[in-house]
C-alpha positions as CSV (number, residue, x, y, z in Angstrom):
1,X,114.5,-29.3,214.1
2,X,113.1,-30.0,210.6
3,X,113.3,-33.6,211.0
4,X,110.6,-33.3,214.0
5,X,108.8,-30.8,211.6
6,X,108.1,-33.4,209.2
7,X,107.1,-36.1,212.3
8,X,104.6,-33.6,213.3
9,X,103.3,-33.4,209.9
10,X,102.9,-36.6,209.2
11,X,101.5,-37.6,212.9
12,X,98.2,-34.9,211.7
13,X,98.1,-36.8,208.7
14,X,97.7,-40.2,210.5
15,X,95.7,-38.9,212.8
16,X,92.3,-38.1,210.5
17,X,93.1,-41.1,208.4
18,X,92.7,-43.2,211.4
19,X,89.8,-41.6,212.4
20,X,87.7,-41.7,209.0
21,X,89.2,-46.2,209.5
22,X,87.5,-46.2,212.8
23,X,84.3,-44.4,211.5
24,X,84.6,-47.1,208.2
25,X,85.0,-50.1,210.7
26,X,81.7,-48.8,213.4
27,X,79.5,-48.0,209.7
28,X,80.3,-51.7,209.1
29,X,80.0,-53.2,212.0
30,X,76.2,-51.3,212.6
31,X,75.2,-52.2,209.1
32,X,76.1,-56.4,209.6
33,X,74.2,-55.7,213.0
34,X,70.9,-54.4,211.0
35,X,71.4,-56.8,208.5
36,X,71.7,-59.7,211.0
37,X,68.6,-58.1,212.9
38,X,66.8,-58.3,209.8
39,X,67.8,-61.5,208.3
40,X,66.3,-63.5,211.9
41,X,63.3,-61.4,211.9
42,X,62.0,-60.6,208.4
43,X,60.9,-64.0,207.0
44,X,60.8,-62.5,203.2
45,X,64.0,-60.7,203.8
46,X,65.8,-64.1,204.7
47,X,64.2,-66.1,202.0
48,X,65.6,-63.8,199.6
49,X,69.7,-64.0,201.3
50,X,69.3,-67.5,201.3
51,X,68.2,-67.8,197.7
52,X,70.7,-65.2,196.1
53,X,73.1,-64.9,198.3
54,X,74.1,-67.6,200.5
55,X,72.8,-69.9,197.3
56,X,70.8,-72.5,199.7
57,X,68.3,-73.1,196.9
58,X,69.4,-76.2,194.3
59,X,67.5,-77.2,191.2
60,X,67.3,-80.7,190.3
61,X,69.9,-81.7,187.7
62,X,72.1,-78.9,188.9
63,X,73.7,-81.3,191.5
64,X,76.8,-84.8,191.2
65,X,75.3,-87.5,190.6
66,X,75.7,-91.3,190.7
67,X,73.8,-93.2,187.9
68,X,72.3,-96.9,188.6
69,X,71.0,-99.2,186.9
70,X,66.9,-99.2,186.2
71,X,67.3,-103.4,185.9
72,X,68.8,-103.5,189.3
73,X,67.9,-103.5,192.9
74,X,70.6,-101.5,194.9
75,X,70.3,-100.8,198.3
76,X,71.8,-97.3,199.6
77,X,72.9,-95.7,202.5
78,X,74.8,-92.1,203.8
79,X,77.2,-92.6,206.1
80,X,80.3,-89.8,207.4
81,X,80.7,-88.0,204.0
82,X,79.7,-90.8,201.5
83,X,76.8,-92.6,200.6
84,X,77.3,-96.0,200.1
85,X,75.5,-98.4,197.3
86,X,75.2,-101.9,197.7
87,X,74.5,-104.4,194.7
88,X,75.2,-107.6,194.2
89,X,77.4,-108.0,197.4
90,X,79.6,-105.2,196.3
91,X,79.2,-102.3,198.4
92,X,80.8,-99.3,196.4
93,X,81.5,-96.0,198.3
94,X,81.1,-92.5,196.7
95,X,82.0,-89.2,197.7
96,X,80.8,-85.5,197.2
97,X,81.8,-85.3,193.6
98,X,79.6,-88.5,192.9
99,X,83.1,-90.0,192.1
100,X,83.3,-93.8,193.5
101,X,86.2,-93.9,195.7
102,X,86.4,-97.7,197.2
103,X,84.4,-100.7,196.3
104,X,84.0,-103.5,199.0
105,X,83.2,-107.3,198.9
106,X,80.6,-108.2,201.2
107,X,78.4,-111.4,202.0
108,X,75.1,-109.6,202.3
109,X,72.1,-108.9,200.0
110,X,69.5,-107.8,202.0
111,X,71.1,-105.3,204.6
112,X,70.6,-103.4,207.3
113,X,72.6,-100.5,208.4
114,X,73.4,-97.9,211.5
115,X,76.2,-95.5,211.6
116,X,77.6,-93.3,214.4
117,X,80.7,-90.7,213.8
118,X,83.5,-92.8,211.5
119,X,81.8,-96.2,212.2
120,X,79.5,-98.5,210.2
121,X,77.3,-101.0,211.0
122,X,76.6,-103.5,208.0
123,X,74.5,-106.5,208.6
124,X,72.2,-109.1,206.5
125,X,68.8,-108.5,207.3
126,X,67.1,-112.0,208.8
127,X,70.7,-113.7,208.1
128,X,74.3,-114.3,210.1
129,X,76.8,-112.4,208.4
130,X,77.9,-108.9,210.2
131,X,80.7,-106.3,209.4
132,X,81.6,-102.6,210.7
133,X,83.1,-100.7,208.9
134,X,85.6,-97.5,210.0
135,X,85.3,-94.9,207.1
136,X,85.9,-96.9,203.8
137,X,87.5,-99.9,205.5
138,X,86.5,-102.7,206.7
139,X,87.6,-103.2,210.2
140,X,86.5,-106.5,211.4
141,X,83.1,-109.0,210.4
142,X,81.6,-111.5,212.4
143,X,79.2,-114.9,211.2
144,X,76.3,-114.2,214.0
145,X,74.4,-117.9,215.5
146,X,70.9,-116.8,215.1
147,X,68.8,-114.6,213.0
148,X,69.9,-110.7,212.9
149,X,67.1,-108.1,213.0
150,X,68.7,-105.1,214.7
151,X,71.8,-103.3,214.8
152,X,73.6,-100.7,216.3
153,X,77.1,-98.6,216.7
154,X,77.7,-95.8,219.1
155,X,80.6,-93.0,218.4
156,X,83.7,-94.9,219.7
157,X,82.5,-98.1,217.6
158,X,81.0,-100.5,220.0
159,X,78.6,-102.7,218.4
160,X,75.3,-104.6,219.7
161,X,73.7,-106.8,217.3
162,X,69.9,-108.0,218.5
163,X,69.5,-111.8,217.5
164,X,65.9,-113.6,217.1
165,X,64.7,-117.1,216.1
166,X,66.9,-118.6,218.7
167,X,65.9,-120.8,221.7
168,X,65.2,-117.3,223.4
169,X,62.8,-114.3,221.9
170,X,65.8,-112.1,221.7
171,X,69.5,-112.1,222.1
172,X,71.9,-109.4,222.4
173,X,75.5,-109.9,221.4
174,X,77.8,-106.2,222.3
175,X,81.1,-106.5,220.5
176,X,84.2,-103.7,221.4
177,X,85.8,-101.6,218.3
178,X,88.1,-104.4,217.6
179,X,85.2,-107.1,217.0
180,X,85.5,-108.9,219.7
181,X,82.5,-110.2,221.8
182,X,81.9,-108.8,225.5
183,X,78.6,-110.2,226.2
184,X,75.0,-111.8,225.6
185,X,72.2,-110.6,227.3
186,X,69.2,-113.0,226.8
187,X,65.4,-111.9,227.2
188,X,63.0,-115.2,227.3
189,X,59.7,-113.7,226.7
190,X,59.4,-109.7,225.2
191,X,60.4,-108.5,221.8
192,X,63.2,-105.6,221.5
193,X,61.4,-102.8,220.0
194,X,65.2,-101.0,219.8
195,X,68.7,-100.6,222.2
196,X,71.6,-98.0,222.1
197,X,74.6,-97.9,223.7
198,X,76.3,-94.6,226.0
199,X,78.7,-92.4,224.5
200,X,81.1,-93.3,227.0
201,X,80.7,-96.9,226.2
202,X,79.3,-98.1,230.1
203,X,76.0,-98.6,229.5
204,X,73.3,-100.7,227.1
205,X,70.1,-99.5,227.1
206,X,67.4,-102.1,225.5
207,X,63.7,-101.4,225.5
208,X,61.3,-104.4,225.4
209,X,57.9,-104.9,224.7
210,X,55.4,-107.5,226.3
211,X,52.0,-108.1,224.8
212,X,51.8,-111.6,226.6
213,X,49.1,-109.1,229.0
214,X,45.4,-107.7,228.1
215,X,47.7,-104.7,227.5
216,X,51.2,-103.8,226.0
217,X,53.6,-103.0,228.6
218,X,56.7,-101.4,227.2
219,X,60.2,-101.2,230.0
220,X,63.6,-100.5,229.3
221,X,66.5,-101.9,230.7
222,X,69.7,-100.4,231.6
223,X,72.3,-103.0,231.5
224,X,76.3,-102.4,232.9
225,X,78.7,-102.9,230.5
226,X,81.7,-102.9,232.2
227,X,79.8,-105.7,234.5
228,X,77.9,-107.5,232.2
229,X,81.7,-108.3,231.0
230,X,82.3,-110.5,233.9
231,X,79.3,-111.7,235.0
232,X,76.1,-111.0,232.4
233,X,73.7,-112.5,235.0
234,X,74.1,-109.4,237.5
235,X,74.6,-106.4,235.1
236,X,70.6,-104.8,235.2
237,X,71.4,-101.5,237.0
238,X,67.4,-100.0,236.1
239,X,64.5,-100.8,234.6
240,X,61.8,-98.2,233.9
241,X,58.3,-99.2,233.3
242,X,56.4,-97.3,230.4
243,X,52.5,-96.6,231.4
244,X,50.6,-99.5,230.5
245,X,49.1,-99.6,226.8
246,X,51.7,-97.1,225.7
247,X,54.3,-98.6,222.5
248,X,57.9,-97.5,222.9
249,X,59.2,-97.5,219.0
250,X,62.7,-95.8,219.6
251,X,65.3,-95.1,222.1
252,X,69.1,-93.4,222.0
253,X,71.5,-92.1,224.3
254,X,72.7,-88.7,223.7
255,X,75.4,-87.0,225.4
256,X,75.9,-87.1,229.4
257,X,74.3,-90.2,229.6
258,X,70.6,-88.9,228.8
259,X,68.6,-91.4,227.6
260,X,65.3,-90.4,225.0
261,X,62.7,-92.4,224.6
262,X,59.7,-92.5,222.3
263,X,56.2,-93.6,222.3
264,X,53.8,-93.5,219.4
265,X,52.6,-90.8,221.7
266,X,55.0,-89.2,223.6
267,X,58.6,-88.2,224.0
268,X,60.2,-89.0,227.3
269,X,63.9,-88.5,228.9
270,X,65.7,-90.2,231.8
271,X,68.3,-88.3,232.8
272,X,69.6,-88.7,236.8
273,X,68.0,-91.9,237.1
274,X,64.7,-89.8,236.6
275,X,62.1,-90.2,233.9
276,X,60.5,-87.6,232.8
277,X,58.2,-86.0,229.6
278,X,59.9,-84.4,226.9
279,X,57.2,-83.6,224.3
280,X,53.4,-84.4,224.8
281,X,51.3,-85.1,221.7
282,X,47.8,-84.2,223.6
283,X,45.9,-81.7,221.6
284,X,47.6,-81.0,218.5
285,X,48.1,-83.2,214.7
286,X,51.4,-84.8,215.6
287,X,52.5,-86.8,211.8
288,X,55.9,-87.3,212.2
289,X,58.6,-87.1,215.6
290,X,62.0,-88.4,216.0
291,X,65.2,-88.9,218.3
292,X,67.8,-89.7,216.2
293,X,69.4,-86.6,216.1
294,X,72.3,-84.6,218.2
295,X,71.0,-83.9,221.7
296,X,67.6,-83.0,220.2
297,X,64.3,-84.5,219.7
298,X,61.4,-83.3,217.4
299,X,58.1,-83.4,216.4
300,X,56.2,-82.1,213.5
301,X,53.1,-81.2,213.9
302,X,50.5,-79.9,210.9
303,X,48.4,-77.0,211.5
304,X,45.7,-75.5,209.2
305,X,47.2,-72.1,207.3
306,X,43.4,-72.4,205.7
307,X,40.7,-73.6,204.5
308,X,42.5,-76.1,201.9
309,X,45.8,-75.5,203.6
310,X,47.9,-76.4,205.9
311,X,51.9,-75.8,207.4
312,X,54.3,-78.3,208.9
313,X,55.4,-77.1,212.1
314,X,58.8,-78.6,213.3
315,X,59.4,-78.3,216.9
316,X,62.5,-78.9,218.3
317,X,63.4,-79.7,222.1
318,X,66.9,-79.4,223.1
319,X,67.9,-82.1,225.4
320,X,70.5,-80.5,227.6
321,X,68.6,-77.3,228.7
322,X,65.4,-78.1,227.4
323,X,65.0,-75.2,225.0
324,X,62.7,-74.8,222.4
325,X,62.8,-74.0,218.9
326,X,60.3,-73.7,215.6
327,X,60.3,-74.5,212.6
328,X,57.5,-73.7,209.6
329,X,57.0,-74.3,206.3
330,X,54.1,-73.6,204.3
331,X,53.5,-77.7,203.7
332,X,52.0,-80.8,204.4
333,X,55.4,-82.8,205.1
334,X,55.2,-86.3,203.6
335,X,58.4,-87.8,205.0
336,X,61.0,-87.0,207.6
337,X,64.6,-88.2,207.7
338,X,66.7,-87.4,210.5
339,X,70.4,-87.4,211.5
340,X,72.9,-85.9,214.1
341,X,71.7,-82.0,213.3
342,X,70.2,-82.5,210.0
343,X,66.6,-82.7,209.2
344,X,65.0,-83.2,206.0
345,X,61.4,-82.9,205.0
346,X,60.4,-84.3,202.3
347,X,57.6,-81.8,200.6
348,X,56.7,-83.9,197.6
349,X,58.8,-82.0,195.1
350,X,61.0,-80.3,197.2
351,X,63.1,-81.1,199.9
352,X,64.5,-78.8,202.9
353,X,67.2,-79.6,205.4
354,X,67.2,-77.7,208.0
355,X,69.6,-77.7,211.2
356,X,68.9,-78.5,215.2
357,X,69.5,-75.0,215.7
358,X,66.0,-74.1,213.7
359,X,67.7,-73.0,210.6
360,X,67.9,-73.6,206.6
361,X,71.0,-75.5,205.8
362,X,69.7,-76.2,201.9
363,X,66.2,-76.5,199.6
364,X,66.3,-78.9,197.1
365,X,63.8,-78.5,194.3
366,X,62.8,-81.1,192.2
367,X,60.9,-81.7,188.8
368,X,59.0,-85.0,189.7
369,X,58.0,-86.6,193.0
370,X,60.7,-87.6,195.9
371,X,59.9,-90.9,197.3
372,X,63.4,-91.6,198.9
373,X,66.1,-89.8,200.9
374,X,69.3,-90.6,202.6
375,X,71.1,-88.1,204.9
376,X,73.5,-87.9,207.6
377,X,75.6,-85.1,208.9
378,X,77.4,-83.8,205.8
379,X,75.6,-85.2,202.7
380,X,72.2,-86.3,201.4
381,X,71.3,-88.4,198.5
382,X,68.0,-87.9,196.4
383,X,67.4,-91.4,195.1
384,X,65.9,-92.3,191.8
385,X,65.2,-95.1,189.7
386,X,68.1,-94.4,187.5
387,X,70.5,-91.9,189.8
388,X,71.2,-90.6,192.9
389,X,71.3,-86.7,193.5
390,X,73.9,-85.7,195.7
391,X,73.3,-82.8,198.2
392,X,76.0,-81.7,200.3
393,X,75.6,-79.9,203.7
């Protein structure tokens, strides 16, 4: 009898203390809401959570570094999580910390570089020698017949290297992830402004120029992989024609097969064997757009704030359901560098990245002019003539 005397007691006791939990937990729970309410809706608000609390904003000097040498010429790149410096055909590989973790030998001086996911692309600019590269290893390299001006890796590390100054205007070598060669696709009389591969490794997309006309005519080409194995002569599956006297500069596959292409003018999208505008440039200051992002494209575009002033608008397009997002800062941008969800806009002394979802990821402030910027998905490098500023994302 006194033993269920105490239970009862100490069920009453339970009982409030559970209560004042529950009214603890639906305080804090309403208060994150308000909070989150006002952090996407008050502009000032969020500018001051990012700055004190969430710590987006970096000063210059505050930041790893790797130091170079004034006297020398290196050419840098981000890739993955590292950013890569090449000098003197040694390509040394740093990490987040500025610390160099691998150094590579490489026959190249003058390179040019794409990377995708793990993979890297490493090739000499107007020369033969190619290489890709799978994190901090090198996983196979190639001596290329021909001149190579383009490059290009999609996620799963298939490679297509575009070849001029041959007996054709341009060929097309497509290698697997092991290095060896699939397939040559030759075109006798346009220029390849740019090509990309699928992300499910079936299709090469190459757009092609042709000013032989009174006007430019710009097409792309959809080519088979899987049958331009066996028999390169029958592989074309499509070719859309631009509009005549429009300049395609850029095209990439993003996911399920949707295929982005741009004009100096214009964003377009073939998706379903259909191709259709994306963004239109018709009535507004367009200075900057690009594709070479994750399932996004963007433009910025640079409307007047007043009478000496002006913002950078960034709008952003999402490919798969076509939403749209903004993005303002109270700027003239001077450069754009673009990568997987990362965007950076280069502000003169100040840099912000900001993400595909319209969002500050980090602000870099600087003492002296940026001229130079390297980003992909997890790090950034501020270059200058003595040292490179590492951000990470």
């Amino acid at each position: 009898m006194e033993d269920n005397w105490k239970e009862g007691i100490k069920e009453k006791i339970k009982q409030p203390k559970t209560i004042l939990i529950l009214i603890l937990i639906g305080v804090i729970g309403i208060a994150m809401l308000v909070l989150t309410i006002i952090y996407y809706n008050n502009i000032e608000i969020r500018e001051w959570i990012d700055k004190n609390i969430f710590q987006k904003e970096i000063m210059q000097d505050n930041v790893s570094t790797i130091e170079l040498k004034e006297s020398e010429t290196s050419n840098i790149y981000a890739f993955n999580r590292y950013i890569g410096v090449l000098n003197k055909n040694k390509f040394k590989i740093y990490g987040t910390t500025g610390n160099e973790e691998k150094t590579l030998e490489v026959e190249i001086s003058n390179p040019i570089f794409d990377s995708t996911n793990r993979f890297l692309v490493m090739a000499e600019k107007k020369g033969k020698k190619l290489y890709l590269l799978t994190d901090k290893e090198i996983t196979w390299e190639a001596q290329i017949e021909g001149n190579i001006s383009q490059v290009h890796v999609n996620k799963n590390g298939y490679v297509a290297v575009v070849i001029s100054d041959t007996s054709y205007k341009t060929v097309i070598t497509m290698y697997n992830p092991e290095g060896k060669e699939m397939f040559k696709t030759y075109l006798s009389s346009t220029r390849t402004a740019d090509a990309t591969i699928s992300n499910d490794n079936k299709h090469l997309a190459i757009a092609e120029v042709d000013t032989s006309g009174t006007m430019i005519q710009s097409n792309i080409k959809i080519i088979s992989i899987d049958k331009a194995s066996s028999d390169p002569t029958n592989s074309l599956e499509n070719t859309y024609q631009g509009e005549a006297g429009k300049l395609i500069t850029n095209i990439k596959y993003q996911d399920k097969n949707k295929l982005v292409c741009m004009y100096t003018d214009c964003i377009h999208i073939i998706e379903d064997n259909q191709d259709n505008m994306l963004i239109k440039n018709e009535n507004k200051k367009v200075i900057f757009q690009s594709i070479e992002l994750t399932n996004h494209a963007i433009e910025i575009e640079e409307r007047s704030s007043g009478l000496f002033t002006a913002d950078s608008v960034v709008n952003m397009v999402d490919t798969e359901n076509k939403g749209k997002k903004e993005y303002t800062v109270n700027s003239v941008t001077k450069e754009i560098y673009t990568y997987g969800d990362v965007i950076a806009l280069n502000l003169g002394t100040e840099v912000e990245f900001i993400n595909t979802s319209g969002w500050l990821v980090k602000r870099y402030l600087a003492k002296q002019e940026i001229t130079n910027i390297v980003v992909s998905n997890h790090i950034a490098g501020i270059i200058y003539r003595d040292r490179i500023e590492i951000i990470n994302l």
